[in-house]
C-alpha positions as CSV (number, residue, x, y, z in Angstrom):
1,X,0.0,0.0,0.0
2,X,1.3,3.2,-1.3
3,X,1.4,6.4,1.1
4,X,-1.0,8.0,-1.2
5,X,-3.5,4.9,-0.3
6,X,-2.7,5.4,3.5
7,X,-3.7,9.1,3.3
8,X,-6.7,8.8,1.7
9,X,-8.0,5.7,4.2
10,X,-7.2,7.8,7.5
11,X,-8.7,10.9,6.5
12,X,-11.9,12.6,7.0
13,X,-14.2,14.9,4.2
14,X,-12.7,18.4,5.1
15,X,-12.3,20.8,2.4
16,X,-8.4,21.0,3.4
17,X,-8.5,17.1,2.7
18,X,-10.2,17.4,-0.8
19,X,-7.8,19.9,-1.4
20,X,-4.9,17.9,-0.6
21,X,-6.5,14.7,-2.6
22,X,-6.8,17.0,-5.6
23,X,-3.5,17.8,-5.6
24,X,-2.1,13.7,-4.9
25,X,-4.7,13.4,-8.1
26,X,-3.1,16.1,-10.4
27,X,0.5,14.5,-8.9
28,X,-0.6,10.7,-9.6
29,X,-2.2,12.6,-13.7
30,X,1.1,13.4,-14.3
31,X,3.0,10.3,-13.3
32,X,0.3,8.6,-15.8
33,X,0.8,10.9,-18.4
34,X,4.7,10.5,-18.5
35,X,4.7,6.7,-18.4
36,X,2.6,7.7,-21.6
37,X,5.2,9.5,-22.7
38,X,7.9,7.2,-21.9
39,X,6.1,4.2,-23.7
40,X,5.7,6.5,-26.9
41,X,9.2,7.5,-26.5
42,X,10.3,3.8,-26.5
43,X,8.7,2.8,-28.8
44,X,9.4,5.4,-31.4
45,X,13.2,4.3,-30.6
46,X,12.8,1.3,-31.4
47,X,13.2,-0.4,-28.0
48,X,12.7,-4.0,-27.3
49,X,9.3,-5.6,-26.9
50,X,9.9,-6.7,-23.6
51,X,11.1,-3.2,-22.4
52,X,7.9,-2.0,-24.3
53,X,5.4,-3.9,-22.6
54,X,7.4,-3.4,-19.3
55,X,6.6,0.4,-20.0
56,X,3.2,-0.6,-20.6
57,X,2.4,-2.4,-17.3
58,X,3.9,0.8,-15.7
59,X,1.6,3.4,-17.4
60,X,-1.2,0.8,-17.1
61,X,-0.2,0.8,-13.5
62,X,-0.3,4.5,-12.8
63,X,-3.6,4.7,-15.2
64,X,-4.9,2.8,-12.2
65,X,-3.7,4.6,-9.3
66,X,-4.8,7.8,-11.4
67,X,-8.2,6.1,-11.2
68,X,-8.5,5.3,-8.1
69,X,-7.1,8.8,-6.6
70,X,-9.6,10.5,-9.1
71,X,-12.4,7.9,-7.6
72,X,-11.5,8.9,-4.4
73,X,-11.2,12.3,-4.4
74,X,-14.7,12.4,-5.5
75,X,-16.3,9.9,-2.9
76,X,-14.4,12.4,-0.3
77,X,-15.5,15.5,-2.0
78,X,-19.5,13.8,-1.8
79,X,-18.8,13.1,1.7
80,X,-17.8,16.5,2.4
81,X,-20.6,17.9,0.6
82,X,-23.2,15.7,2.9
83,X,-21.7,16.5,6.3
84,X,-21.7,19.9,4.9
85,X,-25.8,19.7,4.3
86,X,-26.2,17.5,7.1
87,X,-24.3,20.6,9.0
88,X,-26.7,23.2,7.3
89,X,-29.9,21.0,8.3
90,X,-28.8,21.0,12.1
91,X,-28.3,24.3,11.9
92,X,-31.4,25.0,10.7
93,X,-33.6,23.2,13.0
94,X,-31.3,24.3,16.1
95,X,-32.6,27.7,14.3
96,X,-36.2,26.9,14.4
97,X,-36.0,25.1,17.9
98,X,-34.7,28.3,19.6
99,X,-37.9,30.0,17.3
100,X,-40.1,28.0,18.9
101,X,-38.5,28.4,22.4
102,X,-38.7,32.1,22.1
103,X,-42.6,32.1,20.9
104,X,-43.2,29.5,24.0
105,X,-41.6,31.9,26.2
106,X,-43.2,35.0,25.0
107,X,-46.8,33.3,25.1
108,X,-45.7,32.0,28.9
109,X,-44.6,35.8,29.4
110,X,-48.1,37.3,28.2
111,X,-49.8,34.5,29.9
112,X,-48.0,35.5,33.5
113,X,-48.8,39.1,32.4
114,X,-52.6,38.0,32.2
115,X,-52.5,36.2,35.1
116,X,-51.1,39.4,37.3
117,X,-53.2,41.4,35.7
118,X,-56.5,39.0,36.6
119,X,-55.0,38.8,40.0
120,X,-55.1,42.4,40.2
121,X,-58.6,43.0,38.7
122,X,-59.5,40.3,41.6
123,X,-57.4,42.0,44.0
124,X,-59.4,45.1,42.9
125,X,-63.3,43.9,43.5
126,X,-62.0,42.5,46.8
127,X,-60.8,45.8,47.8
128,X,-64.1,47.3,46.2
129,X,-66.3,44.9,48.1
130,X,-64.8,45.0,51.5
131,X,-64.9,49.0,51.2
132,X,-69.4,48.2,50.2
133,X,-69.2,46.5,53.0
134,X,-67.7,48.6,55.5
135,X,-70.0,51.7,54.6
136,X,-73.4,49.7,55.1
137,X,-75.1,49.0,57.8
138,X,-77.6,46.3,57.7
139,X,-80.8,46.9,60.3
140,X,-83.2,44.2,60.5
141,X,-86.6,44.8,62.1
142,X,-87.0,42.4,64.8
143,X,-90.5,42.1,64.8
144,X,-90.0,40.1,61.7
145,X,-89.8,42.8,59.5
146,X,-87.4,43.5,56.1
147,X,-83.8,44.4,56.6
148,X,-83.0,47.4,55.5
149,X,-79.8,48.5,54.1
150,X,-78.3,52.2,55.0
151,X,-75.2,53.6,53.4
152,X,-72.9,56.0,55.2
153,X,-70.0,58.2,53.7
C-alpha cells in the first residue's frame, strides 16, 4: 500500500483534505501521463518488446492509481458535501427550535402578564367589596320585619 493509499483511508471529508486529494490526483495525472510519454518515446526508438510492454504495465499501472485517486477524491468531495448539508440542516432546526423556544416563552410571558393582571382585577373587586361592605349598615326589624340597608359616607 502506497502512502498515497494510506492518506486517503485515515482521513476525514474536510475541504483542506479534498484539497490535498486534488493535488495527490493532479501529482498521480502526471506520473500517468509520463509513463505515456515514456512508452511512446520507446517505442518510437525502437526499443525491445519486452522493455515496451514493461513500460506498458507501468503506465497501465499509474492509469490505475490515477483512477482510483480521481475515484477517491470524489467519494471524499460527496462526503464533504453531505456533512456539509447535514451541518446546514442542524443548523437549521437548532434555528427553528430556539424559534419555537422564544414564541413558548413570549406566550408563557403574556400569559404571567394576564395572570397578574387577573389577580389584580380580583385584588381590585376584593378591595371594592370590603370597602361596600364597610360603609353599610344592615338593620333588621325584629319584629319580623325586612332588613333594611343604610349607606354612610
Amino acid at each position: 500500500m502506497d502512502d498515497n493509499t494510506k492518506f486517503v483511508q485515515t482521513m476525514p471529508a474536510t475541504k483542506r483534505n479534498v484539497e490535498a486529494l486534488s493535488q495527490v490526483k493532479c501529482e498521480q495525472k502526471t506520473k500517468r501521463d509520463k509513463a505515456y510519454q515514456a512508452v511512446d518515446a520507446a517505442e518510437q526508438n525502437g526499443e525491445s518488446r519486452a522493455v515496451v510492454k514493461n513500460l506498458k504495465l507501468k503506465a497501465e499501472d499509474q492509469e490505475l492509481k490515477f483512477a482510483v485517486c480521481s475515484l477517491v477524491t470524489e467519494w471524499t468531495a460527496q462526503q464533504r458535501d453531505k456533512a456539509l448539508l447535514a451541518a446546514r440542516k442542524k443548523l437549521k432546526v437548532a434555528a427553528a427550535t430556539k424559534a419555537v423556544e422564544e414564541a413558548k416563552a413570549s406566550v408563557m410571558s403574556a400569559k404571567l402578564e394576564q395572570l397578574h393582571d387577573v389577580a389584580l382585577l380580583e385584588q381590585l373587586k376584593l378591595q371594592l367589596c370590603s370597602a361596600v361592605v364597610e360603609r353599610t349598615v344592615i338593620k333588621c326589624d325584629h319584629n319580623g320585619g325586612a332588613c333594611i340597608e343604610y349607606w354612610y359616607q
